[in-house]
N, C-alpha and C positions, 0 to 999 in steps of 0.2 A: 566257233573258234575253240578250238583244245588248248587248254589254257594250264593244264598238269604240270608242264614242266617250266612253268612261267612264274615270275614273281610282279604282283601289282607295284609298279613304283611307289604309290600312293600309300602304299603301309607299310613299305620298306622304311626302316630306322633312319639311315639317312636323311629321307625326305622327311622324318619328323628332327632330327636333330638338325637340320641347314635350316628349318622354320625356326628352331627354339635359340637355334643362334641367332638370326637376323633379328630377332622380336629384344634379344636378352644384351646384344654386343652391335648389334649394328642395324640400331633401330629407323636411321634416316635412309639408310637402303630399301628397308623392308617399306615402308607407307610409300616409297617412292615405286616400287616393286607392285604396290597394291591400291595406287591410283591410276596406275598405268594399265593396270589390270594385264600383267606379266607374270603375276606371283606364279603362280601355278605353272605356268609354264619352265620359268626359272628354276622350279624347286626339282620339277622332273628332268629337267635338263643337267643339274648338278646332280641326281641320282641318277643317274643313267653312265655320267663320267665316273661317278665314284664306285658303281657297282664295276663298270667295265677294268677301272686302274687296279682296283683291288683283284680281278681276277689275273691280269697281267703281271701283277708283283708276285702272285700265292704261286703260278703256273711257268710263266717265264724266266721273272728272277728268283724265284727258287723260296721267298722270303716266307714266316710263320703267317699263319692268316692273323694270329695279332699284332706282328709287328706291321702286315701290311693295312691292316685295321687301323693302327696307330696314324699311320704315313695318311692314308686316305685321308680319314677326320681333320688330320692337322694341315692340309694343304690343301686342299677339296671342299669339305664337308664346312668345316668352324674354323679357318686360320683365323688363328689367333691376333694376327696381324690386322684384320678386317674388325672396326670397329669405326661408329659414329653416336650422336648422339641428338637426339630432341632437344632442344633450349625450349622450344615454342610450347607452351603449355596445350593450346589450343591443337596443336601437332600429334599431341602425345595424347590429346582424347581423341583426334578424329584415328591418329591409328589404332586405341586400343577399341574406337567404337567396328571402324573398318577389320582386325584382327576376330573379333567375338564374332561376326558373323561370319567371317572365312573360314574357321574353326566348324563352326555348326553346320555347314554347307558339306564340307568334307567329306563325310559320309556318302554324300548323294554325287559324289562326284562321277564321272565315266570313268574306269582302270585303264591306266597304262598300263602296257605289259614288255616287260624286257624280257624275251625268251633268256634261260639260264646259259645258253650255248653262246648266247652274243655277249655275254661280259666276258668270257676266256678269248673272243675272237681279235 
């Protein structure tokens, strides 16, 4: 697979700021996301909208790529809006035990690949 004109979802910014959000703002998502064993799936599913909405906003509506930068993250990516939280003690160490090894896996993970020509499509 010719992969030149491709970007890995998995190193793409987004997919690390939609994890740092869900871990930092909407923690009972995230263990809920990671006992399901969805995370991953999730995180490239919300990068793949958010690459594709940002190339719509820079290409179609005509917008700066950081005001469309701005709009993506804030609706997409971390709304702000989306927040929960762990009461459960016992919660908040199975996610940070479940979290530390989803981190250290990462690496060895398979690439997705979103051709660059499908986020402007």
């Amino acid at each position: 697979m010719d992969t030149t004109d491709e970007i890995p979802l998995e190193e793409h910014r987004f997919f690390w700021a939609r994890l740092e959000h869900l871990e930092m703002r909407h923690p009972a998502a995230l263990l809920e996301l990671m006992e399901q064993r969805r995370l991953t799936r999730h995180l490239r599913e919300v990068t793949r909208r958010a690459m594709q909405s940002l190339g719509h906003l820079v290409i179609d509506r005509n917008l700066s790529l950081d005001q469309a930068e701005e709009l993506v993250m804030n609706q997409i990516v971390a709304d702000p809006l989306e927040r929960s939280k762990l009461h459960d003690p016992s919660s908040r160490k199975r996610l940070r035990l479940l979290l530390n090894r989803y981190k250290d896996a990462i690496p060895n993970f398979p690439r997705t690949y979103l051709s660059q020509s499908e986020t402007t499509e």
